[in-house]
C-alpha positions in Angstrom: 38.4 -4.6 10.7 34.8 -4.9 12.1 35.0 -0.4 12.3 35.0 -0.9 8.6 32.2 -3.2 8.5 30.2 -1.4 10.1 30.9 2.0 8.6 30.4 0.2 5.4 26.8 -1.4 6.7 25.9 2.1 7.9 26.7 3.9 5.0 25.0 1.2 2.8 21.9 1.7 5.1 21.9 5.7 4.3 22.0 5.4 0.9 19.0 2.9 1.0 16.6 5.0 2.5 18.4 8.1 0.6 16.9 6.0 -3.0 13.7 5.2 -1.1 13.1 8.9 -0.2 13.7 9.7 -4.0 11.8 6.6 -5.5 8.5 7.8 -3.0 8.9 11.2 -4.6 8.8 9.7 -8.0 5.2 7.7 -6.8 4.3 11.0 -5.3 4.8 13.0 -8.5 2.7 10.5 -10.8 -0.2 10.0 -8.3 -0.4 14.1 -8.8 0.2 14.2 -12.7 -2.3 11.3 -13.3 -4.3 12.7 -11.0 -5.3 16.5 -12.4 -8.0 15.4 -15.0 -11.2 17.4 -14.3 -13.1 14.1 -14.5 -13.0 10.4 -14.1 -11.2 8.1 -11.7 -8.0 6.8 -10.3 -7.1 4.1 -9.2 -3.8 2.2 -7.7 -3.0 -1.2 -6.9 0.0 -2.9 -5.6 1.0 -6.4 -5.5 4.4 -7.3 -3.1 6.0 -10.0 -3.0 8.4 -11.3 -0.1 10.8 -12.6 -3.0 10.6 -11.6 -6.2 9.3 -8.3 -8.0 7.2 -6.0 -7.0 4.5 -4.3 -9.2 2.3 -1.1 -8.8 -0.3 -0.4 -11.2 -2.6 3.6 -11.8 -5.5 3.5 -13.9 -7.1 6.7 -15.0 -10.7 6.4 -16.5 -13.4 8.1 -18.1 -16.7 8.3 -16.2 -18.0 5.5 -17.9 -15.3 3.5 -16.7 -12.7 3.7 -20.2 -8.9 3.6 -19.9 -7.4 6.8 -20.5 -3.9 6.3 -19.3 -2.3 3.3 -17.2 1.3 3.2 -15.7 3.3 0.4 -14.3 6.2 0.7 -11.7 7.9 -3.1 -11.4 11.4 -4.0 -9.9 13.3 -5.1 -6.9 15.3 -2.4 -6.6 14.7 1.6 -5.3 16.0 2.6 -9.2 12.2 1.0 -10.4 10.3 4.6 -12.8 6.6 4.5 -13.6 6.5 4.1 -17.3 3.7 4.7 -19.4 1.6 1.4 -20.2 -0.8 2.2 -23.1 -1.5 -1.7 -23.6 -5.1 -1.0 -21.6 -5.8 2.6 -23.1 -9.7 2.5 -24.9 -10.7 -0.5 -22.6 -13.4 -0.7 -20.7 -12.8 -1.5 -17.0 -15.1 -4.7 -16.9 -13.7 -6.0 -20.5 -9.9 -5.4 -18.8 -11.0 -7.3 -15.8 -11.6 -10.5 -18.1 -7.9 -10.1 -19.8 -5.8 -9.9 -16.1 -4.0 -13.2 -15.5 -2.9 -14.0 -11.9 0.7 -12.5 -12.8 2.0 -10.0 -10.7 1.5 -7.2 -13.2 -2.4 -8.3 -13.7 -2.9 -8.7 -9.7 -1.9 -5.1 -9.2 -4.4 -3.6 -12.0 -7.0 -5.7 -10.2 -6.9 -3.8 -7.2 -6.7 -0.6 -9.3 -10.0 -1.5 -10.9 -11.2 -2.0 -7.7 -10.4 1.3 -6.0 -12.2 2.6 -9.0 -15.4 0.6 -9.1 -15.7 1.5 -5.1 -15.8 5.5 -6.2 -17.9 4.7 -8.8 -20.4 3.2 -7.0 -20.2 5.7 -4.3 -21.4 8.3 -7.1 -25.0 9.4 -6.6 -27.2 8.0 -9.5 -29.1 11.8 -11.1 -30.9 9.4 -13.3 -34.8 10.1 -12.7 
């Protein structure tokens, strides 16, 4: 009986980090599609939770600090896909920052607006 059991735990446990192996890929494939624009910025935030769902957000922008392209990854499970989240597209970083609630989804793009104001200011000002 407890062979089973634990056979059954162990093969449970593979599988897990099998999925999380496969899910990291998935993370590691958008960070490098989002991330082959000639110009601009990326950014990434994550918000966890110890219960409940867990959200990552990537925000692309223009120089100037527009939305080009924004995905969203949320779930509990290893079976959570970035999908596309256009809702932000054409905004500007500082105009987004007044629309995020404290929601999980708006936390995470927080952060990514955050990554991306500390490369921009870490950008030499050419202006004479």
């Amino acid at each position: 009986m407890w062979g089973w059991f634990i056979a059954l735990f162990a093969g449970i446990w593979i599988l897990q980090i099998l999925m999380t192996k496969v899910q990291l890929k998935n993370y590691q494939a958008t960070l490098k599609k989002m991330s082959k624009r000639p110009s601009g910025y990326l950014g990434v935030g994550i918000q966890k939770q110890k219960l409940g769902i867990g959200v990552i957000a990537i925000l692309v922008t223009d120089e100037d600090g527009l939305v080009i392209e924004s995905q969203l990854m949320k779930g509990v499970t290893v079976f959570s896909r970035f999908e596309a989240f256009p809702k932000y597209n054409g905004l500007h970083i500082e105009s987004l920052k007044q629309q995020l609630d404290d929601e999980p989804d708006g936390q995470a793009f927080k952060m990514a607006i955050e990554k991306i104001e500390a490369q921009m200011s870490k950008k030499p000002n050419l202006a004479v």
